[in-house]
N, C-alpha and C positions, 0 to 999 in steps of 0.2 A: 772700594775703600779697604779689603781687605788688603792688597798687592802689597806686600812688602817694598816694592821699590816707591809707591806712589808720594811717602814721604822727603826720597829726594830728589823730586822733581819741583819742592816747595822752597821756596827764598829763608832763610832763617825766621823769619814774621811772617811767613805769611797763610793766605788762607786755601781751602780748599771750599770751592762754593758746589751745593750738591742740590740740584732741581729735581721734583716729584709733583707725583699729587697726592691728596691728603689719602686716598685708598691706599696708597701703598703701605706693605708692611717691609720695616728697615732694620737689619741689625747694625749696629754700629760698633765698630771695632774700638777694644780699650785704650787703643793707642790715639785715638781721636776724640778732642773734648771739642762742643757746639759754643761758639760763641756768640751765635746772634740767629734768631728764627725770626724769617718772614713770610707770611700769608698772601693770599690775593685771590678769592673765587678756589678754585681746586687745585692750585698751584700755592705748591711751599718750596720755597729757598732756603737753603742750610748755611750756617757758617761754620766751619771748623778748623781749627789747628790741632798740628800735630805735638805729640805729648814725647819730647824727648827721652829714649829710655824703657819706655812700655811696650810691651811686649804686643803686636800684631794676631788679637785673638777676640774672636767675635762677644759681644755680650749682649747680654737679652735681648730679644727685638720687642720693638714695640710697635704698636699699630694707632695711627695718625686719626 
C-alpha cells in the first residue's frame, strides 16, 4: 500500500480491496481512507480509496 504508483493503477472511484487475518499488524498509508471492513472467521477484507493529494506516508499501525 505504500508504492507510490499503486494509486494509478485505480479507476477514478475506485477501490483497492486488501485480505488479511485478524493477527496481522497493518500500517496504513495517509493517502489511503477504509471505506468498508469485513470480517469472516480470521479473515478481514479491507475497502479503501485513494485520498487525492495526500501525501504517501505510513501512519500508525494498528493491531486487528
Amino acid at each position: 500500500m505504500d508504492d507510490v504508483n499503486l494509486p494509478r493503477l485505480l479507476a477514478p472511484d475506485g477501490l483497492f480491496v486488501l485480505g488479511h487475518t485478524k493477527r496481522d499488524t497493518l500500517s496504513i498509508p495517509e493517502n489511503w481512507r477504509e471505506k468498508k471492513l469485513l470480517k469472516h472467521g480470521d479473515t478481514v477484507m479491507r475497502f479503501f480509496a485513494n485520498v487525492p493529494g495526500a501525501e504517501c506516508q505510513v501512519a500508525v499501525g494498528e493491531r486487528l
